[in-house]
C-alpha positions in Angstrom: -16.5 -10.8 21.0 -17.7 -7.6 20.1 -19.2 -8.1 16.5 -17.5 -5.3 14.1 -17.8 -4.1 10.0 -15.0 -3.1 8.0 -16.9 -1.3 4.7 -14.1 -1.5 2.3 -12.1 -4.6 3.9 -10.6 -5.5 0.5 -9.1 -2.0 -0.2 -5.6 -0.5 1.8 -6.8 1.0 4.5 -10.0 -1.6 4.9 -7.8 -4.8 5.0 -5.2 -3.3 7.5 -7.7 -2.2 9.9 -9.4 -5.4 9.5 -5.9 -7.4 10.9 -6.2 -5.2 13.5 -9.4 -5.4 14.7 -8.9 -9.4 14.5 -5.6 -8.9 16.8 -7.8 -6.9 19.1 -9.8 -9.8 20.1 -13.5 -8.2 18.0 -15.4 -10.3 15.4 -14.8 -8.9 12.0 -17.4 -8.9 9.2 -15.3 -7.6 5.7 -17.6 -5.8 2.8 -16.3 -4.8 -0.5 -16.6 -5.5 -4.3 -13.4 -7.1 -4.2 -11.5 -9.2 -1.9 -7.8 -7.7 -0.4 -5.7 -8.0 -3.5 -2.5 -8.8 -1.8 -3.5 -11.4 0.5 -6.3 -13.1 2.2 -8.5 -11.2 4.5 -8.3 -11.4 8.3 -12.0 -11.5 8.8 -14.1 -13.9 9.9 -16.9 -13.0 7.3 -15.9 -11.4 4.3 -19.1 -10.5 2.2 -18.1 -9.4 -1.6 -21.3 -7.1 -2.6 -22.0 -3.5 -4.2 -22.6 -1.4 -0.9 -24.0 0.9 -3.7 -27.3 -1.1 -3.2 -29.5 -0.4 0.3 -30.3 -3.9 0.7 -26.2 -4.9 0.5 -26.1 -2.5 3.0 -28.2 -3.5 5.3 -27.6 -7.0 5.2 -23.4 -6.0 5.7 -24.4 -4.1 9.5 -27.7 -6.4 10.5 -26.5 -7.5 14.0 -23.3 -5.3 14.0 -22.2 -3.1 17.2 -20.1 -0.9 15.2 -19.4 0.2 11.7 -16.3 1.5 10.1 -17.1 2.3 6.8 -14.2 3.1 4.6 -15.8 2.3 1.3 -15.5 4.4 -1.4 -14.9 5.0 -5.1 -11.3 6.8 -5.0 -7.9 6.8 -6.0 -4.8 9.4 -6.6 -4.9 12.5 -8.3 -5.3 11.3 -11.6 -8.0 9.3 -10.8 -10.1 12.0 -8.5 -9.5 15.1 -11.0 -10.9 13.3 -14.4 -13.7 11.2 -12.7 -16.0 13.5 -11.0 -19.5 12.2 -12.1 -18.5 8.9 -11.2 -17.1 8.9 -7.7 -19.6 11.6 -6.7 -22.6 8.9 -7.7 -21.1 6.1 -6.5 -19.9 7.5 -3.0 -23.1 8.9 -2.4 -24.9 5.9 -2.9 -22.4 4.3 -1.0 -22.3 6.1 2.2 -25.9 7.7 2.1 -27.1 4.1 2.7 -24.8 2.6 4.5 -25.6 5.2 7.2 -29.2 4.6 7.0 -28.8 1.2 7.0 -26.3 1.6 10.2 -29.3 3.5 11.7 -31.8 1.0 10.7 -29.8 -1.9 12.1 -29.2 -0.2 15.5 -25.3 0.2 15.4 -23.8 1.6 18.4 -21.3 4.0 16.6 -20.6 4.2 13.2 -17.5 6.0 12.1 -17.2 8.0 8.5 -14.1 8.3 6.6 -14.0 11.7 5.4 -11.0 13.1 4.0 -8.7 16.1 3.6 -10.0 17.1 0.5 -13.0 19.2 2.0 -11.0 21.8 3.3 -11.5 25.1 0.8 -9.2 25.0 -1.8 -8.5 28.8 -1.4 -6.4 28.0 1.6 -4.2 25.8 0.1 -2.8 27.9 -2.7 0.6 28.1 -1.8 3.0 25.2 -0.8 4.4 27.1 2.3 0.2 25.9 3.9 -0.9 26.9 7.0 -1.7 23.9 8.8 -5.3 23.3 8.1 -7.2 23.1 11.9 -10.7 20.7 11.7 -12.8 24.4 11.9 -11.8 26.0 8.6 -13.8 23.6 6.7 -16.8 26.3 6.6 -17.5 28.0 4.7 -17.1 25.4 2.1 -15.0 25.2 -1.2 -14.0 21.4 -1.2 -12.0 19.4 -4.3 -14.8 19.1 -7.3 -16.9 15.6 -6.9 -14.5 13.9 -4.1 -14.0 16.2 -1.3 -18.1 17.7 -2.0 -19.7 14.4 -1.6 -17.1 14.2 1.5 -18.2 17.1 3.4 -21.9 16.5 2.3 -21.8 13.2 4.3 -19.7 14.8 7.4 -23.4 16.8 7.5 -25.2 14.1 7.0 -23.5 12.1 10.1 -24.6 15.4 11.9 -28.0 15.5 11.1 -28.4 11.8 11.9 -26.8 12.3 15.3 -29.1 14.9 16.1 -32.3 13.8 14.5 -32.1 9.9 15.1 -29.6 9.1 18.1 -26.9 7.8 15.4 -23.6 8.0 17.4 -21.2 8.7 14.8 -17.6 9.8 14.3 -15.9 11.4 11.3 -11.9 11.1 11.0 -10.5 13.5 8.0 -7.9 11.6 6.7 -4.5 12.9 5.2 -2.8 10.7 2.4 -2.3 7.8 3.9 0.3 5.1 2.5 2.5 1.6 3.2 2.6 -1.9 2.2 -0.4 -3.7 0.0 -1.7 -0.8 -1.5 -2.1 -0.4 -5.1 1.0 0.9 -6.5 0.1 0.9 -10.3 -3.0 1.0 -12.9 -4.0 4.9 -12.1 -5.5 5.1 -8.6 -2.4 5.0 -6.6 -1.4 7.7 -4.4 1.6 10.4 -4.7 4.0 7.7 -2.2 3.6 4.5 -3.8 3.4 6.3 -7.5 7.0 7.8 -6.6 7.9 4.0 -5.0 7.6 2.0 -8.3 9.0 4.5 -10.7 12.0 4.9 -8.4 12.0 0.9 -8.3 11.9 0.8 -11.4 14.1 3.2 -12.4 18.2 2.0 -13.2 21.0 4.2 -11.4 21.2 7.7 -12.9 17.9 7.4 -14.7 15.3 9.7 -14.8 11.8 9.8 -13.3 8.5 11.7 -14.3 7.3 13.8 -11.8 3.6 15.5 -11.9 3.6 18.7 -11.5 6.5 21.1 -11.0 7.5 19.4 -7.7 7.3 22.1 -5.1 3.5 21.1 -4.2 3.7 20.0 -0.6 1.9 17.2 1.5 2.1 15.1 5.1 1.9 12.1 4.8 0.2 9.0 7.4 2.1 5.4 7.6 -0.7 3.1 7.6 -0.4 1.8 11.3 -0.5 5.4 12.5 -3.8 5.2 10.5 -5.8 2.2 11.9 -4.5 2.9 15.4 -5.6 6.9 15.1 -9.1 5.1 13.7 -9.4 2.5 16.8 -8.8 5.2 19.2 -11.5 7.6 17.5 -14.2 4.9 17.5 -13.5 4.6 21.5 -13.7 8.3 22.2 -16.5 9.9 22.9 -15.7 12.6 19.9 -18.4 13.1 17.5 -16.8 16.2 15.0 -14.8 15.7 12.8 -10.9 15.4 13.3 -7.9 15.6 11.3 -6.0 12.5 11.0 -2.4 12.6 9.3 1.2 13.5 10.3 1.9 17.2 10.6 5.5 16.3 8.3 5.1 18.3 5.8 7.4 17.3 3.2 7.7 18.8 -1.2 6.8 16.0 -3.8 10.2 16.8 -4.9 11.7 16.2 -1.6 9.5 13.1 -1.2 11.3 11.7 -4.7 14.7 12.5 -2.9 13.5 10.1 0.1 12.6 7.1 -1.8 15.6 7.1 -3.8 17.5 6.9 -0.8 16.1 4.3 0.5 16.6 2.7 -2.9 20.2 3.4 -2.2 19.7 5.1 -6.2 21.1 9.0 -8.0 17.7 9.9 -9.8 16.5 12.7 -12.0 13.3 14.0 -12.3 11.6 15.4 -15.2 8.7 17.2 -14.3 5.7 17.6 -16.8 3.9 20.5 -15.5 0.8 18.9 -17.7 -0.4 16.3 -15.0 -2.7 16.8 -12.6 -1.0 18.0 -9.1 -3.8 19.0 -7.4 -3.7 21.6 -4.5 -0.6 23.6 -4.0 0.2 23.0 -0.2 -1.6 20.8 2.2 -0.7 19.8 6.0 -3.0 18.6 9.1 -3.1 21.0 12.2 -2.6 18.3 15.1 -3.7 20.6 18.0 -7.4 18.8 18.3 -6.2 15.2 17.9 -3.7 15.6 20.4 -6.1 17.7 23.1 -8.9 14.7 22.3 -7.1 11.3 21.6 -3.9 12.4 23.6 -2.2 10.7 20.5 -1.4 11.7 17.2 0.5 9.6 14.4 4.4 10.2 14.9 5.8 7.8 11.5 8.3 10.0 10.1 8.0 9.8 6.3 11.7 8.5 6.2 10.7 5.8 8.4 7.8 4.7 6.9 8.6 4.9 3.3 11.2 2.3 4.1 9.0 -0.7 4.2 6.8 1.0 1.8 9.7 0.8 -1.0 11.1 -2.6 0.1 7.3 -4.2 -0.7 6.5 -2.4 -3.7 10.2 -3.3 -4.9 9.5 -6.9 -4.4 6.5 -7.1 -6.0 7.9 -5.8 -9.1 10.9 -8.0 -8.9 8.0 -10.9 -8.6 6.8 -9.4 -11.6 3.5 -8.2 -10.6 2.8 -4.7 -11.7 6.3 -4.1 -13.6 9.1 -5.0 -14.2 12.5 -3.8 -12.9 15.7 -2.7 -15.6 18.1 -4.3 -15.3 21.1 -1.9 -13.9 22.7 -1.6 -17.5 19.3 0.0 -18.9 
């Protein structure tokens, strides 16, 4: 069995992958803070340390072929616009030495988890977005503390290519979403957000929506995600590539969606006041497709099905919420 890490195996995307590695038939070694807050890890080693530390690091990829590292400090819009110092330290620390200790240990490939939010901001002023193709990352403008650190280590993966013999791959992901990720406490993303308010919302009731609506996003289902990450790590691609759905879709619109899966008439309220982040954002495909011969297909209507369903349930369990009754 091929001997594999998962570097933030108790977050969303971490524990997923981590399932499907083990169904794969590789030997999975988890590291995070914090264990998968939904249910128990798939792995067959699950080591609960701050990867902010070299030594956690190294000890997390000693005798590892390769490393997925998906660790990091992040969270939705909210979270990422009023907490610059702190994700820039922490991420830093986290993937500066997690690479060096990947390089240290002798890992085969090691494969970065970079994001959309490097692409310049001055393209993305408008919510009609060109598609955003992997080469208009330079010259650079990213999001303030998360998408800078981001592109810093996409260099970084570079240099260590080239300088050391590291054989790395960098995947730029596009808001990804689904079951067992966090839906509530102020790090969860635009889709699950939308989810429990709409969940919790009674027939003909009203929502808040950030922002005036019209900002526009794709949107990943998390098994297009860990299936477009399995295939990277096989390639023999080493720049960075886009990985997201090319369905671009309005938050407004998005609202629609989840209310009809909730079989619900909502309102939204809009408070222009919130953090909305970039206007318009949507992944070119054109390189994924020409290098993977693949590209994630979930339509958001699709996908946000189960999404809802699970983040319904757990309110009606009475984790995270709690769900009006229909007279409210």
């Amino acid at each position: 069995m091929i001997p594999v890490l998962v570097t933030g195996a108790g977050g969303f995307i971490g524990h997923h992958l981590v399932k499907y590695l083990v169904g794969r038939g590789y030997w999975v070694r988890g590291a995070d803070l914090k264990l998968p807050e939904y249910e128990p890890t798939a792995a067959h080693e699950f080591l609960q340390c701050d990867l902010r530390l070299h030594d956690a690091c190294q000890r997390a990829s000693q005798g590892m072929e390769q490393v997925y590292h998906l660790a990091a400090d992040m969270g939705g819009i909210g979270f990422i616009s009023g907490s610059h110092a702190e994700i820039t330290l922490n991420n830093t620390l986290i993937s500066a030495h997690m690479a060096k200790a990947a390089a240290d240990n002798r890992v085969k490939r090691f494969l970065f988890s970079s994001s959309a939010c490097v692409y310049p901001m001055h393209l993305q002023t408008s919510p009609d977005v060109t598609p955003l193709s992997e080469d208009v990352a330079w010259p650079a403008q990213p999001e303030e503390g998360y998408g800078l650190e981001k592109i810093y280590m996409e260099k970084l993966c570079q240099y260590m290519t080239e300088d050391w013999g590291l054989s790395t791959r960098v995947v730029r992901f596009h808001n990804v979403y689904g079951p067992l990720g966090t839906y509530d406490g102020g790090r969860e993303k635009a889709p699950a957000a939308i989810c429990r308010k709409v969940a919790l919302c009674p027939e003909n009731g009203t929502i808040e929506v950030w922002g005036d609506g019209l900002q526009t996003r794709s949107f990943m289902y998390i098994d297009d995600c860990v299936e477009g990450l399995y295939r990277l790590m096989q390639s023999d691609y080493t720049a960075p590539l886009n990985l997201g759905t090319d369905e671009m879709i309005s938050i407004n619109d998005l609202v629609d969606v989840a209310a009809a899966v909730a079989g619900k008439r909502i309102a939204k309220r809009h408070d222009v006041s919130k953090p909305q982040g970039v206007r318009g954002r949507n992944s070119d495909n054109a390189l994924i497709r020409q290098v993977l011969g693949w590209e994630p297909a979930t339509l958001i209507r699709t996908g946000l099905e189960p999404t809802y369903r699970w983040i319904e349930a757990e309110l009606a369990a009475g984790r995270g919420g709690r769900l009006p009754d229909a007279a409210e």
